[in-house]
Each structure stands twice: as C-alpha cells, then as structure tokens.
C-alpha positions in Angstrom: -8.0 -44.1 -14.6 -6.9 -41.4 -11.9 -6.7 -42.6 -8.2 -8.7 -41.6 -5.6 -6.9 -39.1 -3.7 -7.3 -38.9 0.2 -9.9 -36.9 1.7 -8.8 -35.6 5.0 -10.0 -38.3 7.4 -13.0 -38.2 9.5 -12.5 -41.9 10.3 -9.3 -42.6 10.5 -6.7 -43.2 13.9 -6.4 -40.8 16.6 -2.8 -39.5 15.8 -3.7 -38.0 11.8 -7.1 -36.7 13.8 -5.6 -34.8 16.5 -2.8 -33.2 13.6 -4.8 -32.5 11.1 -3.2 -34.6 8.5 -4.8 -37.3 5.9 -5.0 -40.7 7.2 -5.4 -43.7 4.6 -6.7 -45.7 7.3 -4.3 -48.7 6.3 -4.2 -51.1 9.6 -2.8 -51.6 12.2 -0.7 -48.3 11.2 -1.2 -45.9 8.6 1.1 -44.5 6.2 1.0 -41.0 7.8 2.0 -42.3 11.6 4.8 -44.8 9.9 6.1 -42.1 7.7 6.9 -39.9 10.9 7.7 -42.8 13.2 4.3 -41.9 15.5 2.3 -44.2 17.7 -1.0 -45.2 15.8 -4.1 -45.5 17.6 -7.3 -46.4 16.5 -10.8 -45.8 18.0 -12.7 -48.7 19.0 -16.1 -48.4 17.2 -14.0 -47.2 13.6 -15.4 -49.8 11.4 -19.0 -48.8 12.0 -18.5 -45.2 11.8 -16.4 -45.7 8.5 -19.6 -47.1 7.1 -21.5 -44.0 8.3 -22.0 -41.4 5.1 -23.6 -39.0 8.0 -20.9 -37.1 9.7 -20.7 -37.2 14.0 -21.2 -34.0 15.6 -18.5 -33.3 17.9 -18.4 -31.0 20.9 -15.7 -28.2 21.0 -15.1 -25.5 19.1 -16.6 -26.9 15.7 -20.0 -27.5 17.6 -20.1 -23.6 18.2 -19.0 -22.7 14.6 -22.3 -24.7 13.7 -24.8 -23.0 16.4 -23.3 -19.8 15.2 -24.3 -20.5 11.4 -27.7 -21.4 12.4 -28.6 -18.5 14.1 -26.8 -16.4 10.7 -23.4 -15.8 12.8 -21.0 -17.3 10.1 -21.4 -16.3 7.1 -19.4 -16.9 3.6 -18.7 -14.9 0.8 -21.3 -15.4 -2.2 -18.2 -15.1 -5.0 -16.1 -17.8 -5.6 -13.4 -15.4 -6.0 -11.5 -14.0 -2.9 -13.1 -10.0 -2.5 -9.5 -7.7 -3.2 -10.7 -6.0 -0.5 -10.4 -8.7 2.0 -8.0 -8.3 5.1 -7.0 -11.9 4.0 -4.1 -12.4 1.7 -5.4 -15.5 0.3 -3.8 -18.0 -1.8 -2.9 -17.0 -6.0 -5.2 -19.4 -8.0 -2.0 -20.2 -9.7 -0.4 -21.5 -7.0 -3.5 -24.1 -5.5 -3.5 -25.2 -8.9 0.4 -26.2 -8.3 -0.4 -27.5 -4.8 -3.1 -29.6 -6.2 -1.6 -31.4 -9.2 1.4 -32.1 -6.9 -1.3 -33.6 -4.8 -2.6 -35.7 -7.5 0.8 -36.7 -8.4 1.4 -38.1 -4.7 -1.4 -39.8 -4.2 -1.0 -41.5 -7.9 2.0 -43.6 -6.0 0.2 -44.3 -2.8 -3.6 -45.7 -4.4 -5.1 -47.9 -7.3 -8.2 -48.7 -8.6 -10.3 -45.6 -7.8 -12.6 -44.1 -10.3 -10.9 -41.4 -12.2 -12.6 -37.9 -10.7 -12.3 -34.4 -11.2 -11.1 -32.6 -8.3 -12.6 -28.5 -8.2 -10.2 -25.9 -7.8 -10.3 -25.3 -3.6 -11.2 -21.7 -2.8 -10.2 -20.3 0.1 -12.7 -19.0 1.8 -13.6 -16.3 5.2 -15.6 -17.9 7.8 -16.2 -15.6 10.7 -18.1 -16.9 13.6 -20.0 -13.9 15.8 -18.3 -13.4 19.2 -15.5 -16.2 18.7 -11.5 -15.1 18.9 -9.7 -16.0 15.2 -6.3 -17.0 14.5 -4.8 -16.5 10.7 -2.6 -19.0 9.6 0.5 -17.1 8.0 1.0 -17.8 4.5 3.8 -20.4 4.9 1.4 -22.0 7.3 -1.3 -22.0 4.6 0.6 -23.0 1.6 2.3 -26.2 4.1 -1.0 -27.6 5.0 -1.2 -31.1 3.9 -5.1 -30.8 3.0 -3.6 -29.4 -0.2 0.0 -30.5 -0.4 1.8 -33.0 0.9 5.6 -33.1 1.4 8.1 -34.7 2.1 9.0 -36.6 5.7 11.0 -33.7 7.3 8.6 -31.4 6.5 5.6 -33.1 7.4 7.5 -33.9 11.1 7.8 -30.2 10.6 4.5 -29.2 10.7 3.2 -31.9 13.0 5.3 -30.2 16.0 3.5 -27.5 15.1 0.7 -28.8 14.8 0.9 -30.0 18.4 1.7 -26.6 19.1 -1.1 -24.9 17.6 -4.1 -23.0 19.6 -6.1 -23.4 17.2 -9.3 -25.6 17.7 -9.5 -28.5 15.1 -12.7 -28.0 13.0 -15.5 -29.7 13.0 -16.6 -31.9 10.5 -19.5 -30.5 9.0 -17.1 -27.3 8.9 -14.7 -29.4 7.5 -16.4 -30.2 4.3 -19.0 -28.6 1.8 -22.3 -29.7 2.3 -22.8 -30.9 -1.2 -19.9 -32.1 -1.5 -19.3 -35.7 -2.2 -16.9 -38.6 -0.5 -14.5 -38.1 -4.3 -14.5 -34.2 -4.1 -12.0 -32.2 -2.9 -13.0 -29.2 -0.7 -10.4 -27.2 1.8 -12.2 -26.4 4.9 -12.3 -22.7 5.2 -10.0 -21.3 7.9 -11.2 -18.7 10.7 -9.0 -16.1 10.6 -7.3 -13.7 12.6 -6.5 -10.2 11.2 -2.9 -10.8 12.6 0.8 -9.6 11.9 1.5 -12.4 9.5 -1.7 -11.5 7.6 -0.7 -8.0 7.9 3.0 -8.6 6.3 1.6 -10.6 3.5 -0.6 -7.6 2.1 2.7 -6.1 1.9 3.3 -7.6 -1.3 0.8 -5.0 -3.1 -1.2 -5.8 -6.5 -3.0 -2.8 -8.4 -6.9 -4.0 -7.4 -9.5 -4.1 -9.9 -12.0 -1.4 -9.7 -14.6 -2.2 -6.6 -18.3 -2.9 -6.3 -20.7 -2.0 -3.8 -20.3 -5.7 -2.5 -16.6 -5.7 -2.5 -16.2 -2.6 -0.7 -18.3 -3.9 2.5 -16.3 -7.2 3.2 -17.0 -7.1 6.8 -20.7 -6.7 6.5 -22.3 -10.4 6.8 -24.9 -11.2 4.3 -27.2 -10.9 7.2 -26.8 -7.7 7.7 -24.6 -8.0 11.0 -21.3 -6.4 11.4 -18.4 -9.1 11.9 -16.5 -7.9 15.1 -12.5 -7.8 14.1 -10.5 -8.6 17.3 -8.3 -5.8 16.6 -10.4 -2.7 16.3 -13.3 -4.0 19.1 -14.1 0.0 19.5 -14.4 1.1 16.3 -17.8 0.7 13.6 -18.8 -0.3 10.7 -18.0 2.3 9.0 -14.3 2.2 10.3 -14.2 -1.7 8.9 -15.1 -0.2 5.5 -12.6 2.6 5.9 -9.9 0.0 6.5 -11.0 -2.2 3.6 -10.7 0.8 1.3 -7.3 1.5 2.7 -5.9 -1.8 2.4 -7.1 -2.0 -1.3 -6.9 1.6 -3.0 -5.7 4.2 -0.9 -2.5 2.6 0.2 -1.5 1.3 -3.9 -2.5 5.1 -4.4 0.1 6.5 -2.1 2.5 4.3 -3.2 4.2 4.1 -7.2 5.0 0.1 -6.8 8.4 0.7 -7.1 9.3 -2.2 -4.8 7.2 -5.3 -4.0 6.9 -3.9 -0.4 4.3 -1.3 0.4 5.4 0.2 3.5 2.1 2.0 3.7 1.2 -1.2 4.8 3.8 -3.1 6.0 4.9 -0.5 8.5 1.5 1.9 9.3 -1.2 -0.5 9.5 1.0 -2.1 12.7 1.5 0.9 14.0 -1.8 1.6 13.9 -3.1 -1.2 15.3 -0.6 -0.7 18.3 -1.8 3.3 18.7 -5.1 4.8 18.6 -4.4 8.0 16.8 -2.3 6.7 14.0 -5.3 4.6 13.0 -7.4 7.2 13.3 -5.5 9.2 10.7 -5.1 6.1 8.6 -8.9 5.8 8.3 -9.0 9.5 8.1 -6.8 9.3 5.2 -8.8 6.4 4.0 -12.1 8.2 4.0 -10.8 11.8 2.3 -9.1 9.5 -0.7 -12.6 7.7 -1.2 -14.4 10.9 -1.2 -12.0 12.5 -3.8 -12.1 9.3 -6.1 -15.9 9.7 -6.4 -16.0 13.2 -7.3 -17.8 11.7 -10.2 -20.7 9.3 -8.3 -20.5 11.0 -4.7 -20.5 8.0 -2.1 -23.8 8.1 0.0 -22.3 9.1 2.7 -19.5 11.6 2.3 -20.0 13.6 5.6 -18.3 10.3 7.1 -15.0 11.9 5.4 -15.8 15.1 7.4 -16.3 13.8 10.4 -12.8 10.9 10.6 -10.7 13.9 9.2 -12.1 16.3 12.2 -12.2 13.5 14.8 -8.1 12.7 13.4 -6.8 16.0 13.9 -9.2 16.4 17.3 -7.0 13.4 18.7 -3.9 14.4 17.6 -4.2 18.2 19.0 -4.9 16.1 22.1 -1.3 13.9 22.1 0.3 17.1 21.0 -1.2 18.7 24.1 0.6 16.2 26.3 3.7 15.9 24.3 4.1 19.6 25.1 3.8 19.1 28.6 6.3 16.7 28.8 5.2 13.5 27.9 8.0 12.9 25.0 7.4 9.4 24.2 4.7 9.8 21.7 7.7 11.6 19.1 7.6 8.7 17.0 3.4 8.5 16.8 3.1 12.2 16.2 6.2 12.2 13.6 4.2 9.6 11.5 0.8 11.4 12.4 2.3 14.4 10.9 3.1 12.9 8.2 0.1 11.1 7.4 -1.9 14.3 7.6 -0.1 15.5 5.1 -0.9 13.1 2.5 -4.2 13.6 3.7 -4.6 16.9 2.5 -2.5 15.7 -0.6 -5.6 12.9 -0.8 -8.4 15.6 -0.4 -6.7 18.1 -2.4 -6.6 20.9 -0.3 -6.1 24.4 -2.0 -5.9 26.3 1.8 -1.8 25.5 2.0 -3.2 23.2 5.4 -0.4 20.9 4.1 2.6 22.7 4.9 1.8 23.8 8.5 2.0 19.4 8.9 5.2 19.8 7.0 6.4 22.4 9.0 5.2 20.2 12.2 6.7 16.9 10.5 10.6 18.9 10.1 10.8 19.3 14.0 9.3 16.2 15.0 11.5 14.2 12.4 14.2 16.0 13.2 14.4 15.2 16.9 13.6 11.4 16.4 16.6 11.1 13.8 18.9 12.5 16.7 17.4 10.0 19.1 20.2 6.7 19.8 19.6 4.1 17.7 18.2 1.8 19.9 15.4 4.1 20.5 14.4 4.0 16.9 11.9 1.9 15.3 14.2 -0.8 13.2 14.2 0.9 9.5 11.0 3.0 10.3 13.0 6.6 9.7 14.3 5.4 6.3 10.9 5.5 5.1 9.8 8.6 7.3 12.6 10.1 5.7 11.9 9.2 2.1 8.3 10.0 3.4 9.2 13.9 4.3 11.8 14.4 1.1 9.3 13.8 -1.0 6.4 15.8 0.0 8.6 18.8 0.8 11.0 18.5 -2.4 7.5 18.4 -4.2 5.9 21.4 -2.2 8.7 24.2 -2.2 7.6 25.3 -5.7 4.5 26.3 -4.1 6.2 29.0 -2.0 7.3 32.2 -3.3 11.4 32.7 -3.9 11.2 36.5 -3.0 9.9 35.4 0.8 12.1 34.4 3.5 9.9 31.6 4.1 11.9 29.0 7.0 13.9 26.0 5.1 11.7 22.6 4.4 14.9 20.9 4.8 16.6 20.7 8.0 20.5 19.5 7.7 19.9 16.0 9.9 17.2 14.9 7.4 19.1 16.2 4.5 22.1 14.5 5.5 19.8 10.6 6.3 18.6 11.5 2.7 22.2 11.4 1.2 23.2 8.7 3.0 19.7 6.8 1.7 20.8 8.6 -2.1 24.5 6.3 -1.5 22.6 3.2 -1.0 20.8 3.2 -4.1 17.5 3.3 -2.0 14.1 2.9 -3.7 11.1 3.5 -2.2 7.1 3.5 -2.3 7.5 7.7 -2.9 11.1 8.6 -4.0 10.8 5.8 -6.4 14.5 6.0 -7.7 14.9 9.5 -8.3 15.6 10.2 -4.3 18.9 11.6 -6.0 17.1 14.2 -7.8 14.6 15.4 -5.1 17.7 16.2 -2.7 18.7 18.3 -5.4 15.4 20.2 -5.8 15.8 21.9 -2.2 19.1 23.7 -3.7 17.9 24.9 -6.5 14.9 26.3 -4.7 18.0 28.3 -2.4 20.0 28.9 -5.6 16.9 30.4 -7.5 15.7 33.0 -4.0 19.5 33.9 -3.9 19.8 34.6 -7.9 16.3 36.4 -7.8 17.1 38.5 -5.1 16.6 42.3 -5.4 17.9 45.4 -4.2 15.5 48.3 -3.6 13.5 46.9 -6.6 16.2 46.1 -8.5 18.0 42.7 -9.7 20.8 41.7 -8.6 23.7 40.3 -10.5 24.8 36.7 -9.9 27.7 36.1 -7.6 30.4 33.9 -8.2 29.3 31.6 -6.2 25.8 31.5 -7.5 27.6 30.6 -10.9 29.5 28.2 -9.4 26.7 26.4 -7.7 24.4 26.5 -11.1 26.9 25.1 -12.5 27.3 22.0 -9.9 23.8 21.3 -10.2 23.4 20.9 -13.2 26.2 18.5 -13.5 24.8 16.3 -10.7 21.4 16.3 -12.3 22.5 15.3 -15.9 25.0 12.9 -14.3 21.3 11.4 -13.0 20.4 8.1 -14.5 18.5 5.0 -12.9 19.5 2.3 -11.2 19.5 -1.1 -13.6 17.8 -3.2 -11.1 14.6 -0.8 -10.9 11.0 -1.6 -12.8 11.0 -0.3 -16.1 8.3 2.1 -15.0 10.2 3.8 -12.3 13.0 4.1 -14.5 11.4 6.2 -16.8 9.8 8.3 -14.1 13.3 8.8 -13.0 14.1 10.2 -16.3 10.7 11.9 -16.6 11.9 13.5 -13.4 15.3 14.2 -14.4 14.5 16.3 -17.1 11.9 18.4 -15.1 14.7 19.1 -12.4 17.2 20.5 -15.3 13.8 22.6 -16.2 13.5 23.4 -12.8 16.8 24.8 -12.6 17.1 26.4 -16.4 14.3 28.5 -15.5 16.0 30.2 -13.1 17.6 32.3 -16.1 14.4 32.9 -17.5 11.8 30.9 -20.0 12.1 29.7 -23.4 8.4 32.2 -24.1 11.4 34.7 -22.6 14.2 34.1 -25.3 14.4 34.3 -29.0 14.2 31.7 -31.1 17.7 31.2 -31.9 19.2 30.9 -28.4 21.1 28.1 -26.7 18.9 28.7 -23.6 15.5 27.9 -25.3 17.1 25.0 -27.6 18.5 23.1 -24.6 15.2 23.7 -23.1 12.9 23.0 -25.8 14.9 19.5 -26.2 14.2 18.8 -22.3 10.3 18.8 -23.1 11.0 17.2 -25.9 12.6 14.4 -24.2 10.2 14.5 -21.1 7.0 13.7 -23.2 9.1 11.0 -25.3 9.3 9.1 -22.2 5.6 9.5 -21.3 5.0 8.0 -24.1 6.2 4.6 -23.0 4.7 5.5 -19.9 1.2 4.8 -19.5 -1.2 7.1 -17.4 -2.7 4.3 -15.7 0.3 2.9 -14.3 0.8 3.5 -10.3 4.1 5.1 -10.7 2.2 8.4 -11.8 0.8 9.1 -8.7 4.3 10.8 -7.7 4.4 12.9 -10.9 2.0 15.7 -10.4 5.5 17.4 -9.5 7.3 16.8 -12.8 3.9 17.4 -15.1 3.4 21.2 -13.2 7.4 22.4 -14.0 6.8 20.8 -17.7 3.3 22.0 -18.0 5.2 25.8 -17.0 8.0 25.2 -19.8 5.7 24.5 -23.0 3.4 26.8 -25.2 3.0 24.1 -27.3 -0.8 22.9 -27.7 -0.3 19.8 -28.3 2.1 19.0 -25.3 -0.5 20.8 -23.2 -3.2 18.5 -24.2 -1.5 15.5 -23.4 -0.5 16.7 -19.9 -4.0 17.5 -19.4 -5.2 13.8 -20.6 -2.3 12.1 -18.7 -3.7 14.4 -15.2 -7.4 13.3 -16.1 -6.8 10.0 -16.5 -4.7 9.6 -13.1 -7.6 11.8 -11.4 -10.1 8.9 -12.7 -7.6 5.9 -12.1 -5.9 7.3 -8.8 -8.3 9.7 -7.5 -5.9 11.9 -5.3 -7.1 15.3 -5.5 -4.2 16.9 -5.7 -4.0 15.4 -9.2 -7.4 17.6 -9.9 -6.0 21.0 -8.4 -2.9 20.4 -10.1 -4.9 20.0 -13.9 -7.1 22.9 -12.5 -3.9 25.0 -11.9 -2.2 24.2 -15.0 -5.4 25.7 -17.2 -5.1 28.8 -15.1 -1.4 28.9 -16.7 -1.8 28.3 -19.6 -4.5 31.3 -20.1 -1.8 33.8 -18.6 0.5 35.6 -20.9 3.5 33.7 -22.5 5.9 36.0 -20.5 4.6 35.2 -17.2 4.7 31.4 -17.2 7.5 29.8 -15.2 8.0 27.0 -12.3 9.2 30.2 -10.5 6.0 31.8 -11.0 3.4 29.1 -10.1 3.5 30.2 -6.7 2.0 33.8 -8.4 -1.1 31.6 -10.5 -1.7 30.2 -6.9 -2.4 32.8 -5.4 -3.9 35.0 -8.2 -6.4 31.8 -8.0 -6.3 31.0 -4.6 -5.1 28.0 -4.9 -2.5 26.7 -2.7 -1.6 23.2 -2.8 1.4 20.7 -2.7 2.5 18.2 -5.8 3.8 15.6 -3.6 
C-alpha cells in the first residue's frame, strides 16, 4: 500500500497557511514549523473545519479570482498540454514527473496506513483574472515550490524567507484545488502570472515548436471571447498579443539556426522591446511579415495586418530618426537594433526591391558610432550580437551588388575589427553559427574579386602582385577553416557546408568550371568542392533550424554546378526550408536560382548573380 501524500493544507496552523507550505496538522506543532524551528499556531475552531469537505470562502485576493470566473474573466486553457505559444515557459513533463516521485518518496517516510492512490500528472496551467496585476514565479521559484517537491531543511528555510517576502496574494482555496478533484488527488493550483523578465529569460532556452493550430496561435484570446489585458503591452491589441505569440514561437526559432541554447532574439530584443516602443513595434512588424510569408500556401485571413505593422514600424522609426538628427543622440542604441531588425524584416518578407541594404547601409553608421561609445555606455554584451547580427546580413548580401560598381564598403574597419576579436574567441552565435571566421573573409574576397575584375577602357586588367598575393592568403585561411569541437553537430557541418562555398566564392574569381576544359586543375578542384558541399548536406537534413542561414552557401553552389541532379536537390532542400521556415528570402532565392540555371553555361557565376538579378528584377539579400 502507498501512503497518502499531503495535500496542501486548508486546515492546518497558521504558520504553513500564511507560507504556503504542506502542514500535516500533527499537534501541538507540525512537522513543517519543527523542521524550520517556527512558532506553530493553530486556529481556534480547526477541529470543526477539518471535518468540513466544503471549502471556506476567504476574502482577499482569491475571493476576486472567483467573482472574476463567474462573470467569464478567468479562463483556462481547454488542452491539457501547455499551448507552445504561450508567453509562459512552463515546467518539462519530464521534470514534474521527477518532482513528483521524489514527492512520493518523502512522504513514504513521513505517513502509514493510507490507501494506495494514483496521483495525475499536475499540469501547469494559465489563469488570468480580467483587470488584476500578475506576477510570474521564475522558473527556480516554480520548480522549489513545495506543492510539488519538497526539500531539504535549508532549502525549505530558503524559500519560507521568501515566501514572507513575496507580493504575491495567497490563493484562495477553491483556486487552490480542482473542483472535481478529491481529498487523495493531487492537483497544483495554477499560478497567475506575470509576463516578467524571469519569464522572458526562460524562453531563451529555444525548442523548434510543433506546427500551430488556429487555437494555439490565439493564446491570449479567453474562451469567452475577451482579450486578456498583458500588463506589459496595456496599449497595444489583440492583434499585437497574437503578433507576439507568433514571435515568441516561430519567427524568433526562424531567425535563429539553434547553434546555442540561448536565442538572443529573445533573450536580448523582447526586453528591449518592452523597455521602448519602437523596437516592439518592429518586432511585431517582423512578426507579422514572417507569418504572412509562411502562409503563402493558406493566406492568413487577415494579411493586410502585415501591411499595416510593417508601415506603422518604419512610420515610428522615420519619427526617432527625425529627432536623433536634431540632436537627441540617446536613441543610437534603439535605432542601431531598429535597423537591424528591419533588415531581417525584409529578409522575412522577401523583398526583391534591394529595401534591405538602404537598412544596412543605415545599420553601418549607426553600429559604427555605438561600438566607439565608452564601455560603460554600452549595453552589457548587446554589441557582440549586434555585431554578429550586421556580419552576417552584410557578408550574405555583398554578392548581390555588382563588382564593376564602386558601390560604398558594407564593412566599416571598427566592426570588422569587433568581428575578429569575436572570430579569436571562438564565438558562436544564433546567425554566424560557427563559421563567423569565414564570413569575415567573404568581405575580402568581394574587394579581391572588384580589384581583379577591374577594366581599362573595356579591357581586363592583369592581376597585380598583390592581388596574387592576397588570393593566395585567402585561400589558405579558408581551407585552414574547420569547426570548433564543442559546436552541435549540425552547425558543424554548416560550417563546412560554408567552408566550401567560400573557396567557390573565391575560385570563381578566375573564372567557372562551365568556363574551363575538362582536364584543368581549376575545374577539378572546383568540381570536388561541390562534390564535398552536397556530401555534407546529406547528413544535413532540410528541416533542421541551422538552414535558415544557408540561402547564402546554396546560391554560390547553385552558381558552380551544371549538374541536374545537384540542381534538383538544391531546389528540394530550398522548398522544403520555404515550407518548414517560411522566410521569403528562401523563396526568391529558389526563384532566382531557376532563372540561372535557364541562362547559358558561360554566364553562370557567384560574380554574375548580381546580373540574373537585375535581368529579373530581383534584388534581394541571402542573409
């Protein structure tokens, strides 16, 4: 027979009420009180309400949670499951299932003699109560309640100071338990939360989400049809609750590859965002142009609401540029990430108007003058990841442009020179992945290749010594390339996917194996480095997230092959990261590479893509 375990006491003394905790109601002091050396104090009239099955009403906070479900104000979700969508990181099902048989385990020592009962998994669940403030516990809060696991005496002392400390209103106990649930069932009372910082941090730790119904999409909409207020966004609609929901869930695991646990489109936007008006704006912006390119397929109802956030976004921010010009220099930092963020924007709606590189250009002077800025007026390790952010949408982009213009540098030395200081320390991040190495590189072979395709009233001219010299260099430091150990086996073999498109890259500067004979070293070495690129694909697989920053690598390799066959598993690898990813550069980028593909053998290069964009006008970025 399995004891009893301890319901959280509605009955028991005064001290385990007023923290919280279980009470075993064991006179004249409880186990709980004499565990933590605490005064024990018992309610007069506790015998006959221990008798009562009934619950007491109590006033407070808990009587409110009650009017507001009677008039339809709290609502919870109809699937046992927590929504993916949900700004609540909620508990793994794994780990209640550890809390509760180490529950089970405990109270095995402290009872005997109960009937043995089965205790349901506890499901945490999202109360919200129409017009009240929330608080979220953190996670470390949630997985040290003892309603589910109790520890040891320091820790419980632990959380009963801050228990003592806490703002946040007992529960009631109606609230407390289900309502069909019995005296030997185990139910966690759901917790009102707050879409706070802690909750904020813990969505950090991203998990590629299931593909999303209807239902899971509107998580803030009650089943009664009203809109739950968030504390944090009190000016903003429905719509921009849905907006956020879709970011949280698909459009930030779509900017990102997942080559760290931490998405920083996350863990460092969303609380800038909530801190500054325009940066959300752009977020949900961003939010609502990914959503509309992922249903390309079944158009969302609604898709003028894309239309609309994108034109109110770049409204706003036309308005802070307007008084950064006139002097008011302390919004650098919001309208460096602003610019930013519109540029993946237009990488999320899959602009073919080039809109993307007058952000760039925008995002090199802004960056550039908040890298020079002290130290102490920087935004902790914010400009590593606006640097890694800017590297790779403007390493991924210069292909785009045309070698024989002057066009201004995408690179400016300050940001180059962050970049190789980010290469020495082996950084990974949610864009560069772990090929940051290589796409410092690109930017000089995009100098190397306008300086060796340079012409003279018409005419080419010769390469210089130092051109020689520099092709040489480069192509030492990008076979000398090779992945860190301690990255995912996925972004390694982007790395190397990457790797062997930037030797491409930089090969085709002397021309393209449809360009040489069939017995040269040039189109051998070259042949081999498609060879070896779609060897690695195939241990790579197109739904992964890491794709999302390879629309770069596909386009040089798609450039570099006359071979059917490689051409057709491109173009399945680009479909099926358009269906599973739904950026719509990844669909410009698949409509681009059929355009090459039709042109004649001797015109297709990476050097000439920027020709098949215009020819097509299409002009888009591959970051």
């Amino acid at each position: 027979m399995r004891p009893m375990p301890i319901i959280r006491s509605r009955t028991g003394c005064f001290t385990c009420r007023r923290r919280k905790k279980k009470c075993n109601e064991e006179k004249p002091v409880c186990s709980g009180c004499k565990r933590n050396k605490l005064d024990c104090n018992w309610p007069p009239d506790v015998s006959a309400s221990s008798n009562n099955p009934q619950p007491q009403k109590r006033a407070g906070a808990g009587a409110v949670a009650v009017a507001a479900s009677a008039s339809g104000g709290v609502t919870k979700p109809q699937s046992s499951r927590p929504s993916s969508t949900s700004l609540v990181a909620t508990a793994p099902h794994t780990g209640l299932k550890r809390q509760q048989q180490q529950y089970r385990d405990d109270e095995k020592r402290q009872h005997t003699g109960r009937p043995d009962t089965d205790l349901p998994d506890a499901q945490p669940s999202i109360v919200v109560v129409s017009g009240q403030p929330r608080t979220a516990p953190s996670p470390l809060d949630m997985a040290g309640d003892d309603s589910s696991t109790p520890g040891p005496a320091s820790e419980d002392t632990d959380m009963a100071e801050a228990d003592e400390q806490s703002i946040v209103p007992s529960p009631s106990p109606s609230s407390s338990h289900s309502s069909a649930g019995s005296a030997d069932s185990l139910s966690a009372a759901p917790p009102v939360f707050d879409y706070d910082q802690d909750a904020l941090d813990a969505l950090a730790l991203t998990v590629a989400p299931p593909p999303l119904s209807d239902a899971e999409r509107s998580p803030f909409l009650s089943s009664s049809g009203v809109t739950a207020p968030m504390s944090l966004m009190p000016e903003h609609s429905h719509q921009s609750y849905e907006l956020l929901s879709y970011y949280l869930s698909r459009t930030a695991n779509s900017m990102g590859n997942g080559s760290t646990d931490v998405n920083p489109f996350i863990a460092k936007l969303i609380p800038l965002g909530f801190s500054n008006p325009l940066v959300l704006q752009l977020l949900l912006a961003q939010s609502a142009a990914h959503r509309q390119a992922a249903d390309v397929v079944a158009p969302h109802p609604s898709n003028q609401v894309a239309q609309r956030y994108y034109t109110d976004s770049l409204r706003m921010f036309r308005n802070v540029v307007d008084e950064y010009v006139s002097g008011k220099d302390e919004n650098t930092l919001v309208l460096t990430v602003g610019s930013l963020i519109l540029c993946l924007t237009e990488v999320a709606r899959g602009d073919i108007h080039g809109t993307v590189f007058d952000h760039l250009t925008a995002s090199k002077s802004l960056l550039t003058m908040l890298l020079t800025r002290p130290k102490s007026e920087q935004f902790d390790d914010l400009p590593d990841f606006l640097v890694e952010y800017y590297m790779h949408i403007s390493a991924s982009s210069m292909i785009s442009i045309d070698p024989h213009y002057n066009y201004q540098p995408l690179l400016s030395p300050d940001i180059e020179q962050l970049a190789r200081g980010l290469v020495e320390r082996k950084y990974v991040g949610q864009l560069c992945g772990c090929w940051l190495e290589l796409l410092v590189i690109i930017p000089q072979v995009f100098h190397l290749g306008q300086s060796m395709m340079a012409t003279v009233d018409g005419q080419p001219v010769p390469p210089s010594p130092d051109n020689i010299v520099t092709f040489g260099l480069l192509q030492a430091q990008a076979m000398a390339f090779f992945p860190d150990a301690s990255v995912t086996p996925y972004a390694r073999l982007a790395g190397l996917v990457f790797k062997q498109a930037v030797l491409l890259y930089l090969w085709t500067i002397l021309g393209t194996p449809h360009q040489q004979s069939e017995n040269t070293s040039h189109k051998a070495i070259m042949d081999a480095a498609v060879s070896d690129a779609v060897t690695l694909m195939s241990q790579l697989p197109a739904t992964v997230r890491v794709n999302t920053s390879l629309c770069w690598p596909l386009a040089v390799i798609g450039c570099c092959t006359a071979d059917p066959e490689i051409q057709q598993i491109l173009r399945m690898r680009l479909q099926t990261m358009v269906d599973t990813i739904g950026l719509g550069n990844m669909r410009e980028t698949l409509v681009l590479l059929e355009h090459v593909w039709r042109q004649p053998l001797d015109e297709i290069s990476p050097w000439t893509l920027c020709k098949a964009m215009r020819d097509h006008q299409i002009w888009i970025s591959f970051a």
